[in-house]
Structures are given as C-alpha cells and as structure tokens.
N, C-alpha and C positions, 0 to 999 in steps of 0.2 A: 381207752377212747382217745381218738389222734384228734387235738385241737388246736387252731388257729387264734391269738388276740389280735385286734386291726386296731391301731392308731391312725390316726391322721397323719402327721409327722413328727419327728424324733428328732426337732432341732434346738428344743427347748428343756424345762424340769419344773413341770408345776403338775396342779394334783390330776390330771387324767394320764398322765406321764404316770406318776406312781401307782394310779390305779391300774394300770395296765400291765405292769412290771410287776405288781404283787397276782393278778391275774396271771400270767405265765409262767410264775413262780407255784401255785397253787395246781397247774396243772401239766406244769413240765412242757407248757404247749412251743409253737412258735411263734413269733410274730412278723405282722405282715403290716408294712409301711409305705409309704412314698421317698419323703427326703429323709436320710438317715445322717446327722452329723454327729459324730464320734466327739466332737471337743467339747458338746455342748448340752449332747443327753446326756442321761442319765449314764455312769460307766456301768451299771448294775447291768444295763442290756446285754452289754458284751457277754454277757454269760450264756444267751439263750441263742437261733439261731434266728437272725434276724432278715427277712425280706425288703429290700428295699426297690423300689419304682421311684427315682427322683422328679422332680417336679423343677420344669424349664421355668417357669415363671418365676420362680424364686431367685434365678440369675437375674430374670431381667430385671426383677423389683430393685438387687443390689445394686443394677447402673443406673437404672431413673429411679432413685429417691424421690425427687418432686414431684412423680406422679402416684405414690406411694400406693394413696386410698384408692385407686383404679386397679391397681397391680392386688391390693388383698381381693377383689372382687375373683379378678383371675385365678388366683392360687386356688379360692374355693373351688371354683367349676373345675380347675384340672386335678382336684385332689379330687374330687366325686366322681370325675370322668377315669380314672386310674383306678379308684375301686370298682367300677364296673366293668371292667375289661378283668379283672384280677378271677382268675380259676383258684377254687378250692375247692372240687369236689372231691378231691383225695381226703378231706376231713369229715370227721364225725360231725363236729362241732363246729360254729363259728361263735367268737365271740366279739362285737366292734363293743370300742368301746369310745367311739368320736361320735360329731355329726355326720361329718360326712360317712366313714368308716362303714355305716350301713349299708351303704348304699351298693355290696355287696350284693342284696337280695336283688337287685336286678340280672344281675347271669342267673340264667335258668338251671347252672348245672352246679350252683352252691346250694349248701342244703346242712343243716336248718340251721338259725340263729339267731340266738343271744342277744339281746343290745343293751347294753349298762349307759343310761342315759344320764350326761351329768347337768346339762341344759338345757331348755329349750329356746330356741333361737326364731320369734316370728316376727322381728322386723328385723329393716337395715339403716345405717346411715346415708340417709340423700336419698332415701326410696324412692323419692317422686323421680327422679332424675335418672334414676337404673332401672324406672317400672320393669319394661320388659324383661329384662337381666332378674330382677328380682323375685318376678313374679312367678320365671321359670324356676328358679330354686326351690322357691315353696313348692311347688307342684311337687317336684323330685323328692323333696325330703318329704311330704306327707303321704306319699306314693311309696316309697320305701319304708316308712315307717307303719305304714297298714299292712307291710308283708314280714314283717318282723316277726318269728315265732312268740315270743317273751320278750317283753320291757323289764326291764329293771331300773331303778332307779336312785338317786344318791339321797335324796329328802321329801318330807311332806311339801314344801316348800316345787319341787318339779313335778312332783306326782300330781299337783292342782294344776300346775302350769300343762302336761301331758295331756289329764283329762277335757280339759279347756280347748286345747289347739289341736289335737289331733284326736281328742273322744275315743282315748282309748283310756285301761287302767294298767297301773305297774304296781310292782310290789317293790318298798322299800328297803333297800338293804345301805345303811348307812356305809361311806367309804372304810375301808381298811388301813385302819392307821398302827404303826409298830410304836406302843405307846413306851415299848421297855426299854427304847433309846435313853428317853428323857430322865431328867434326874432332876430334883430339886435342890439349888443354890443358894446362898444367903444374896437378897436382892442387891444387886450393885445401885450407880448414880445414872443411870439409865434406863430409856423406855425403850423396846424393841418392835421393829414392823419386817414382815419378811412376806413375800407375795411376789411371784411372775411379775417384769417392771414392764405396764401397759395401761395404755387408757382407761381400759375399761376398770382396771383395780383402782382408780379416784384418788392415786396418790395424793396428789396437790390438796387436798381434804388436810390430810395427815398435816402433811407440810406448813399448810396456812394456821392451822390450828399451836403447832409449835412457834409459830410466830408470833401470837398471842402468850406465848410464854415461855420468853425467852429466858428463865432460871431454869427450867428443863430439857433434858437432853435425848434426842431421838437416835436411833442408829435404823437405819433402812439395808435388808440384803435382799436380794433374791434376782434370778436371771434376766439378761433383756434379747430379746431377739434382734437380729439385725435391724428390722423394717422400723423397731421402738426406739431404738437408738435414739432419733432424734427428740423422742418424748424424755428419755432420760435424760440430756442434756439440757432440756430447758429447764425439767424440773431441779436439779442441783446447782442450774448458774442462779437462778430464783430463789434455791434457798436459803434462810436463816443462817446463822454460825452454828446455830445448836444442833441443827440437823446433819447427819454424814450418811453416805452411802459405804456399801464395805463391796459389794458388790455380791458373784457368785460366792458365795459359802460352802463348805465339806460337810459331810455328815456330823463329825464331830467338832467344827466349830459353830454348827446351828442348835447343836446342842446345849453348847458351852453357851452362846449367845440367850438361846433361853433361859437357860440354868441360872442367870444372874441381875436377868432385867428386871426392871421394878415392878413392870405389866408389858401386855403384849396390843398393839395397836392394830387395827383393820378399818376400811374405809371406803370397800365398795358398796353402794346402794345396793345392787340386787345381788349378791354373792348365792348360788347357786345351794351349795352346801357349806363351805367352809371348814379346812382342815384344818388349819392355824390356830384356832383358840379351843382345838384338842390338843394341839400336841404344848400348847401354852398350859394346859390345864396340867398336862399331862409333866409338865415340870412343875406343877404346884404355883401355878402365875394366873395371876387373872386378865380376860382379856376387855379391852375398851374398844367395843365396836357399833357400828350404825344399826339400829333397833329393826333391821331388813333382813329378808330373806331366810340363810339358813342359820346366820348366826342368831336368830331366835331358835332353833332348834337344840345349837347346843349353847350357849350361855345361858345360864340361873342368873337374873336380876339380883346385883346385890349381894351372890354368894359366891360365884365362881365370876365376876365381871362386871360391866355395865352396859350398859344398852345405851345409845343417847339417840334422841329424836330429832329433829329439824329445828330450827336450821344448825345442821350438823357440823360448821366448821366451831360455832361459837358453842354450843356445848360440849363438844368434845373437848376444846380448850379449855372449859370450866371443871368437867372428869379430871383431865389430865391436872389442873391445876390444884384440884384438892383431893386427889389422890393419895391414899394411907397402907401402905404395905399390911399395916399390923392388922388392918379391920378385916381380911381376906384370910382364910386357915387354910395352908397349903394341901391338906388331907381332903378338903372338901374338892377343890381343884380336882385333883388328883384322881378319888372316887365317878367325879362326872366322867373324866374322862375313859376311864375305862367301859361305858357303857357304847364306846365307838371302836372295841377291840378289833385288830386282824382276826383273830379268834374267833367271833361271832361273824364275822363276814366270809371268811373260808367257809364254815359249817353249814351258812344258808346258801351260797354260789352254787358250791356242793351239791347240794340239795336240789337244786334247780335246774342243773344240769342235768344229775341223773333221771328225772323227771322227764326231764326233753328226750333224753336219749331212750326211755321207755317208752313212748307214744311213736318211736319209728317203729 
C-alpha cells in the first residue's frame, strides 16, 4: 500500500513534527509539505522522501515582523490553498496529519483519508476584526473535515473538543512516544521545561512562577520559529537569574536533560495531549503541570506529578517550592508511561488503515 503523510510545514520540531515522522516511518510512506527547512526540522526527515511546496508568505512575514499577526493569518490560508491544489491520486492512502494538511479532500482525484487530529482550532485571535477572513476558514476546515474518511485523534480531551465542533466521532489513539530513549538519572539541582518557544505554550506562567522562587533553578529548551523570535526575547530579557534557556537541544542532550532534573514543568492551559510529561515519566521524573486539558490524561495526582489549579502562576510556585524528589518512585513514573508506547500506536494505525484500504 503506497502512502502519503501531509504536514503543514517542516520548519519547526514539536509533537505533530514527530507524530508525523514516526507515521512515515511505520509506513515507509512519503511526505508531502509546504515549506521544508532542513536546519530546523526534524534531521530524521532526511531519510524519507520529502515533498515540498514552499509558502511565499513566510518570506514576507521575515521582512515585516511588525505586521507579524496579519502575516500568520496569511500563511494559514496559503498553506490550505497549497494542499488543495496538491494531486495524490497516485496513492492508496493519505494520511494529514495537520489542520490544514486535510484539506486535501478537496481535489477530487485524492482518495481516501486519514486525519490524525491533534487540535481543534474553533476561534482566532481578533476574530471580530478578521470576521470575514475568519469565518471563511471555519467554513473550509469543517467542510474538509466532513469529507475525511477516519478521524483519528491524540486524546479524550479532542475527541470532546471534535464531537462538540464538528459532530463527528474519532477513535483515540494516544501519540507515539519512543519511551526507550529515556533513562532515569540521579535528580540534579534543577527543574526542567522543554516545549515549541511560542505563545500559546504560556511560558511566562513558568517563568513568573520561578520568580516566586528564586532558591530554585529552571533550564527551558526547545525550538523557536522565526515569526516567535520576538516572544522569545522578551520572555528571557524579563527573566529571573534562575531561569536559562539552552535553546535547540539533540536527542541525546534532551535526554541527558531529563535524565537529571528534579521534575519536569509544563504550563499551557489547554495543551491538546501533551508529550512531555511522558517522556518525563518515562525518565522516572514527575511532571508539574496546569490541571488542563491532556495533561489530565496522563499525569496521576500525586504519583507520577502534580496538577495545580488557578490561579496558576502562584500554585505552581508553591509545587515548585515544596517540591521533594524522594516522595515520587521513579518505577511508577516509569510504568505510566509506558501506557503511551510507539508500540501500541503502530498496532492500532495499523489497524485502521488496513480497515480503510478494505472498504475500497
């Protein structure tokens, strides 16, 4: 069976980057993208064969910065407009694995597909002010997403959010996390945060919270895209001394960085599913996150983490601040996380495919 994964685009390394790279991997497929930059994906790509359609607005977004939020408006619409011109009818399969990325099912001569939904997206910022703009989008994404063979989806946490906003059902297949990277470390003098550097991940949560407690010591890694740049910068000229950023990290020093931190920190309100406080579990760490979204799905109150409720910067700072390595049993960690194996996510993908490709 000859199949296609669709991303959005390939300029970044956060978890639909990796879901989609262990998806192409599971099926020897290709993928099929917009903007592809090679310094800043994933290098794992380079191994598959990858289609790229680049997206002009992403120049223009890097010469007007100041008009930033108007330019991500655009980049949507030309990334949906790029998948719908995009022919695959040469394939069995498709599989998107974005918002946009579906939107495939509009050419009449692709057939049939997949969609591994890892959000749902039903408002915008300044909606009132983009109505038209905005209103066309919804149109398009609920219009493509009625023609979607199979939903799939990353949590119970979207699966409500799906049936809600588009009245349809998905079946749950939790993301595929390679949990046999991770190794557990004797705790260092350090709290660890690692997340895509972007608004909507609530940094400054984190941030403010360690400034309530400055005997402890935070280390933040993970990517920034061009257009965040300037969110990253504000948020490190603003921080504390105790906070560092390390920046991009390797596979083996996200590792290492797990492997020794005291706990692992998260701090987006609505975090879709959250990979992070598996693969923290999965080094035998517990994670301290916002009592939202997916990280109720995998954090156990109390045995593998914390949960803290509102107002969130000042209980997380009270977490963080009486925080006890010893009272957490790395085995239990450890145990949750295996319940989020690549193993179990292959077998049921698997599954679901062959399923689709019987009913041609």
């Amino acid at each position: 069976m000859k199949i296609a994964v669709l991303i959005d685009k390939l300029t970044g390394y956060g978890g639909a980057e990796k879901v989609a790279l262990i998806l192409a991997g599971i099926f020897n497929a290709d993928v099929w993208t917009t903007s592809y930059y090679t310094d800043t994906a994933d290098p794992e790509f380079k191994n598959f064969k990858v289609y790229a359609h680049p997206l002009q607005s992403l120049k223009l977004a890097a010469n007007f910065k100041f008009l930033n939020f108007f330019w991500q408006g655009l980049i949507q619409a030309e990334v949906c407009s790029r998948f719908r011109k995009m022919d695959l009818s040469g394939y069995d399969l498709i599989i998107s694995a974005n918002m946009c990325a579906k939107q495939v099912v509009h050419n009449p001569r692709n057939h049939p597909c997949l969609h591994y939904e890892h959000g749902v997206k039903n408002s915008y910022k300044m909606e009132w002010l983009f109505k038209p703009w905005t209103s066309y989008m919804k149109r398009m994404d609920k219009k493509a997403t009625g023609k979607v063979d199979v939903i799939v989806c990353n949590s119970e946490n979207i699966r409500n959010k799906i049936k809600s906003y588009y009245h349809r059902d998905a079946e749950v297949i939790y993301p595929p996390i390679d949990i046999s990277q991770f190794k557990y470390g004797e705790p260092g003098d350090y709290f660890f945060s690692i997340q895509r550097i972007s608004p909507d991940k609530q940094i400054e949560t984190q941030i403010e919270a360690f400034r309530l407690t400055p005997e402890r010591k935070l280390i933040i890694a993970g990517p920034v895209a061009k257009s965040d740049e300037p969110y990253l910068h504000k948020l490190m000229r603003t921080a504390p001394p105790n906070v560092t950023y390390r920046g991009t990290v390797t596979d083996k020093e996200l590792a290492a960085l797990y492997s020794h931190a005291r706990a692992v920190i998260q701090s987006n309100s609505d975090e879709d599913f959250g990979i992070v406080p598996v693969e923290a579990m999965a080094s035998g760490k517990p994670c301290l996150a916002i009592n939202s979204g997916g990280f109720k799905e995998t954090i156990v109150q109390g045995k593998t983490g914390i949960l803290v409720d509102p107002p969130y910067i000042e209980n997380l700072a009270k977490a963080i601040k009486g925080f006890d390595s010893k009272t957490y049993n790395p085995l239990d960690c450890q145990a949750q996380a295996r319940k989020f194996s690549k193993e179990s996510f292959t077998e049921k993908i698997k599954s679901i495919a062959d399923k689709i490709k019987g009913k041609q």
